[in-house]
C-alpha positions in Angstrom: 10.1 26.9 -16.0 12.0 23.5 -15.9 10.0 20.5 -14.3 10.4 19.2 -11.2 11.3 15.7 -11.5 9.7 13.3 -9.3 10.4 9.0 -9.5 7.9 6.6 -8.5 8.9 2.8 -7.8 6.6 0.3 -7.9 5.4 1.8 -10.8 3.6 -0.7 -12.2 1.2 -2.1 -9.3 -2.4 -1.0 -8.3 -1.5 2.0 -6.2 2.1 2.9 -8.3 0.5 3.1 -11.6 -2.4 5.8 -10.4 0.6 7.6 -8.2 2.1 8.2 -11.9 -1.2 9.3 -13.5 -1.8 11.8 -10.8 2.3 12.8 -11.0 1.5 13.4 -14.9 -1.9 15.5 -13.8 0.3 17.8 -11.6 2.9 18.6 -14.6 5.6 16.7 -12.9 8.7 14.9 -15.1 7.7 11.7 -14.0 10.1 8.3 -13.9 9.0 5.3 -13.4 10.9 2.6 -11.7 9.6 -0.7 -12.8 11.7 -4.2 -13.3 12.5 -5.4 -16.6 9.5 -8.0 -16.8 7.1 -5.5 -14.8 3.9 -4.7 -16.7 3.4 -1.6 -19.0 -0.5 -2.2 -19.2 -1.2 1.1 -16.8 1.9 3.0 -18.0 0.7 3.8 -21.4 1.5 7.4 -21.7 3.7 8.7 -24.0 5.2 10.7 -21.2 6.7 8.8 -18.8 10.0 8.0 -18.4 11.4 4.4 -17.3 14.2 3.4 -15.0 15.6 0.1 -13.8 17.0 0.7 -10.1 19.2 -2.7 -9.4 17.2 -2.2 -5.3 19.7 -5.4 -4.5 23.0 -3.8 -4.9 23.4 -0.7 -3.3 27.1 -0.4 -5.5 25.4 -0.8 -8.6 22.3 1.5 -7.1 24.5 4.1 -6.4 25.9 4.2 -9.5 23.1 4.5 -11.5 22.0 7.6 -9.2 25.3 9.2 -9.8 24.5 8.7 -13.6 21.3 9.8 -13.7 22.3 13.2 -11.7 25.3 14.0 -14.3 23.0 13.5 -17.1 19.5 15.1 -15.9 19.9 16.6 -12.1 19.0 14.8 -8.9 15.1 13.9 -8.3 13.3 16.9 -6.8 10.5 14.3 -4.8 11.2 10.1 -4.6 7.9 8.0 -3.9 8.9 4.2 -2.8 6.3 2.0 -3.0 7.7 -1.1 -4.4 8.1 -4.2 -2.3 6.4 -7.1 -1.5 2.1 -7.8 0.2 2.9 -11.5 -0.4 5.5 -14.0 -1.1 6.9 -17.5 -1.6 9.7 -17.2 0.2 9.5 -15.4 3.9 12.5 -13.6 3.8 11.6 -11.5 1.0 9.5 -9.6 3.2 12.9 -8.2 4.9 15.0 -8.3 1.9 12.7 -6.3 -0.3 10.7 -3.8 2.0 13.5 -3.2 4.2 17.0 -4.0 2.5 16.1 -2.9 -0.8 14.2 0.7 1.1 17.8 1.0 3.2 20.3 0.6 0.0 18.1 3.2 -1.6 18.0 5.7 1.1 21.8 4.5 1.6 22.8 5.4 -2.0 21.1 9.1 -1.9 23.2 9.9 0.7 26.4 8.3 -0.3 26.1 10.1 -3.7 24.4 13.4 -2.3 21.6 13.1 -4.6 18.8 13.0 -1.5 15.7 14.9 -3.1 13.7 17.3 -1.2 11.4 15.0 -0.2 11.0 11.2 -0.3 8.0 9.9 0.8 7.7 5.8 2.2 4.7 3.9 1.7 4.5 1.6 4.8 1.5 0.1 6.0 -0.7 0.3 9.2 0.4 -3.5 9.3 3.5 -1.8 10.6 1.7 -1.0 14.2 -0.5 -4.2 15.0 -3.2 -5.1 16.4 -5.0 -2.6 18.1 -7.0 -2.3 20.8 -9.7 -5.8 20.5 -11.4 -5.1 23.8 -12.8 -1.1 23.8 -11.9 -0.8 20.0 -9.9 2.6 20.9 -8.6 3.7 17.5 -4.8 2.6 16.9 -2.7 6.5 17.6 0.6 7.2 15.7 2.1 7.7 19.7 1.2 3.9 20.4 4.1 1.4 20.6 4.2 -0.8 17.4 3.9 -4.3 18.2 3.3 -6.2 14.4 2.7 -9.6 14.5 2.7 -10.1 10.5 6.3 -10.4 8.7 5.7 -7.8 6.1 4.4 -5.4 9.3 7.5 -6.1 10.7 9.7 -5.4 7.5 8.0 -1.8 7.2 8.5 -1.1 10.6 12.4 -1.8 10.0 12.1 0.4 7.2 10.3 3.2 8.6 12.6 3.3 11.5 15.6 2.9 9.4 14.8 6.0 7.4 13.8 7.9 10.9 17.2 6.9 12.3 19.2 9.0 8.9 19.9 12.8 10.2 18.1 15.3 8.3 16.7 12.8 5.9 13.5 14.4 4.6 11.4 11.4 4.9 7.3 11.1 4.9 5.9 8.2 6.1 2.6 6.7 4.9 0.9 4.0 6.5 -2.2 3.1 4.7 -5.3 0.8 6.1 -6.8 -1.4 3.3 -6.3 -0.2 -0.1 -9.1 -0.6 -2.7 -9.9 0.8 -5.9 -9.9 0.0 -9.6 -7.0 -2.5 -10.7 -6.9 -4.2 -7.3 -6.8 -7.9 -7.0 -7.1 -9.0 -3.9 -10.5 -7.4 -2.9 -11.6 -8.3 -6.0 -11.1 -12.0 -4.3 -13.8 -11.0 -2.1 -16.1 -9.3 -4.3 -16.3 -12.5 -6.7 -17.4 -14.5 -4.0 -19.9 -12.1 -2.9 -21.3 -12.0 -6.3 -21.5 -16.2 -5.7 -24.1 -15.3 -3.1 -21.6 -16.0 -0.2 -20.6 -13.6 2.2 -17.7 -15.0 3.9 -16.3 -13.4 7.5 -13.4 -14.6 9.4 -14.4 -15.6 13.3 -17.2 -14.4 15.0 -16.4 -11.3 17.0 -17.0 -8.4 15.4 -14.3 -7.0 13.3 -13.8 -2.9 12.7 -12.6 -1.7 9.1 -11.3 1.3 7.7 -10.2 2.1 3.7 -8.9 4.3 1.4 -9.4 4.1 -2.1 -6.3 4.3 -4.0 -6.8 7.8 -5.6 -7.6 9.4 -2.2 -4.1 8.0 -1.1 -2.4 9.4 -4.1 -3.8 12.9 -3.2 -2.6 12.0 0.1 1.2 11.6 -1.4 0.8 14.7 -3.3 -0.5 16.8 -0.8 2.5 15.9 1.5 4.4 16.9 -1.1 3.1 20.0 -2.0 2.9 21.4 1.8 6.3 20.3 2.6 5.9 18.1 5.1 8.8 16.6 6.2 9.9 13.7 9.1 6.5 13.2 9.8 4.8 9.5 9.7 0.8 9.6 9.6 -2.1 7.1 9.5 -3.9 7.3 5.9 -7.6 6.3 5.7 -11.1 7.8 4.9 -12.0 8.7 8.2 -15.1 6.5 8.0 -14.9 3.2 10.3 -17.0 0.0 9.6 -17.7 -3.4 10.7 -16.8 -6.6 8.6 -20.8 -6.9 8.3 -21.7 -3.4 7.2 -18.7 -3.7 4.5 -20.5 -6.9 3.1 -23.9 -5.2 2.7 -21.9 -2.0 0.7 -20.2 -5.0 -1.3 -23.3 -6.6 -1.7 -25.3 -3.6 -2.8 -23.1 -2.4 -5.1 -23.1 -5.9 -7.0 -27.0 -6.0 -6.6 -27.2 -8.9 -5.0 -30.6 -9.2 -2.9 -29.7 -12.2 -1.1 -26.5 -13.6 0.1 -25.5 -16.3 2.4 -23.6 -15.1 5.8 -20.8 -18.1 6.4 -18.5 -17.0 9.1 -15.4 -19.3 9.3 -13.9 -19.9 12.4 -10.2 -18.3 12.9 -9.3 -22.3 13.7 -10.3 -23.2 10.7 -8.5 -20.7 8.5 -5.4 -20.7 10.2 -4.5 -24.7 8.9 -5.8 -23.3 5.4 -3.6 -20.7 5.5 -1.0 -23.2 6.1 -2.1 -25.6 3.2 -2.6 -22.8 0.7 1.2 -21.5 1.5 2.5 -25.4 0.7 0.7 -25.2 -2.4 2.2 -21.9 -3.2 5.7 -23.3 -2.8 4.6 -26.2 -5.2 3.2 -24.5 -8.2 5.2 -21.4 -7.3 2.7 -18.9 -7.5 2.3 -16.8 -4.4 -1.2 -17.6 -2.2 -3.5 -14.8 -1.3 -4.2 -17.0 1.6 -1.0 -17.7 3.8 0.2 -17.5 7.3 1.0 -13.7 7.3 -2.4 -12.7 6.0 -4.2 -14.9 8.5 -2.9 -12.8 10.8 -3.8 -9.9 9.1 -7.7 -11.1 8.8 -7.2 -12.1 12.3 -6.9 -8.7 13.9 -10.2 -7.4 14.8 -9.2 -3.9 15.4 -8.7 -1.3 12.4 -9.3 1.6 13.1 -6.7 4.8 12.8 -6.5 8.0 14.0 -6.1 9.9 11.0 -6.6 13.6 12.4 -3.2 14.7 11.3 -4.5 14.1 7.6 -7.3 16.8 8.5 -5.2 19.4 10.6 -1.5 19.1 8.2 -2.9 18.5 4.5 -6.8 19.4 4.9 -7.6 16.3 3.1 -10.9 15.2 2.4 -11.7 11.8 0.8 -13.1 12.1 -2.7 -14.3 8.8 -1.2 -16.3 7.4 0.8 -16.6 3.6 1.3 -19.8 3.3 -0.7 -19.2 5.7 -3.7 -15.3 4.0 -4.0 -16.7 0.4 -3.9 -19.4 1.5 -6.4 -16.6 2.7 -8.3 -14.3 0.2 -8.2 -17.6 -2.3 -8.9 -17.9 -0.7 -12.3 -14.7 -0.9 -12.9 -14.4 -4.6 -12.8 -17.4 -5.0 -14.8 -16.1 -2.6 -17.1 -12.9 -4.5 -18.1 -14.5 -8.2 -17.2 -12.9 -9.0 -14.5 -16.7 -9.5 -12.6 
């Protein structure tokens, strides 16, 4: 029996690389669409298969679809997760989650080559804040409203690919992603293990996660039930407060004592500022900016994630203390903590 053939953009990052590892597991031909100057360092296998997809030109894009169809058949699955958490410039956000996401989708059509299913990894950033006052979780029924540019750039993609007739679209929206091979909590973890435990403002703050192989099951298990046209919420089901994270963070680094430093919101914001000037100087993206002060602005997290439960009958592998534990080891493992 011939291989379904299933592509994977983004291929290289924290959640693309274990999205190919898990399309490997399943017995899937698996592409990987990475840029020339991506890293290989989680794309080892001999098995996999790599593509350059010019994103920017839809001309050129189609063409290398058509190609690739003459020469092999049409993908049976996509999964798009390249673009862009942070940037130098601000426009990338719209020019690489949305533009690049539209030409794609664009091309498929224009040479007939739309798979069966194509699944978009958005981002609960595409909905908001939620509700800051009776912590109500955010529903997929509520009206978006994101404040952040890159919420608003997978809105414009999610809607875009909801707008194409009969386009057999899945729409992931994931809360915070953690797991081995991420970098940006492992920002927070290294100052945790500095004895600081750092908050931003003082209200209380709810949290929800996913680790990164739980959201791959989530991708696969869409797949694998057929669900189309559908957009869902993806986290653990498990919600937290900022504090009650620290202490799992804390535990797991066993670290007895820390010290709690909340920083005002008024405080961060000008840093945020700062830190993006001195991004476009040395011309290496912040982790702090004006978009993600935003982000750790909102105090509201939570997602209601039933349709996970009643469509795919996903459970986490997960839970929040078990994944940071893992992820922990991890880090130590390679010597990045």
């Amino acid at each position: 029996m011939e291989k379904k053939k299933i592509l994977i953009t983004g291929a290289s990052g924290f959640i693309g690389s274990f999205a190919v590892e898990k399309a490997l597991e399943l017995g899937y031909e698996t592409w990987a669409g990475i840029r020339s100057g991506s890293s290989r360092e989680y794309l080892q296998d001999a098995r996999i298969r790599f593509m350059e997809l010019a994103y920017g030109d839809k001309n050129k894009l189609a063409s290398q679809l058509r190609l690739f169809a003459a020469e092999n058949g049409k993908f049976d699955c996509i999964v798009h997760i390249a673009g862009v958490t942070k940037t130098l410039h601000q426009s990338d956000f719209d020019r690489i989650n949305f533009e690049h996401s539209k030409n794609l989708a664009d091309a498929l059509i224009e040479t007939d080559t739309i798979p069966a299913c194509f699944v978009f990894m958005s981002s609960l950033s595409a909905f908001g804040a939620g509700d800051e006052k009776g912590y109500a979780p955010i529903s997929p029924n509520d009206t978006p409203h994101p404040d952040t540019l890159y919420g608003k750039s997978k809105l414009k993609a999610e809607q875009y690919l909801q707008s194409l007739p009969d386009f057999p679209y899945i729409i992931l929206r994931p809360t915070g992603v953690y797991g081995p091979r991420d970098k940006d909590y492992l920002v927070l973890m290294k100052t945790v293990q500095r004895g600081l435990n750092v908050s931003a403002g003082f209200r209380k703050q709810i949290l929800t996660f996913i680790h990164a192989e739980d959201l791959v099951r989530v991708i696969f298990l869409c797949i694998e039930k057929g669900v189309l046209r559908k957009a869902c919420f993806v986290a653990d089901g498990d919600v937290y407060t900022d504090t009650e994270f620290n202490l799992i963070v804390q535990n797991a680094l066993g670290k007895k004592r820390v010290l709690r430093l909340p920083i005002p919101l008024f405080v961060i914001k000008p840093m945020a500022w700062v830190c993006e000037k001195i991004g476009g100087i040395t011309g290496k993206p912040p982790t702090l900016n004006t978009d993600k002060y935003r982000i750790m602005k909102q105090r509201n997290w939570n997602c209601d994630v039933s349709d996970l439960k009643s469509d795919l009958g996903f459970n986490p592998r997960y839970r929040l203390k078990e994944g940071v534990e893992n992820t922990v080891a991890w880090y130590k493992k390679e010597g990045w903590l």
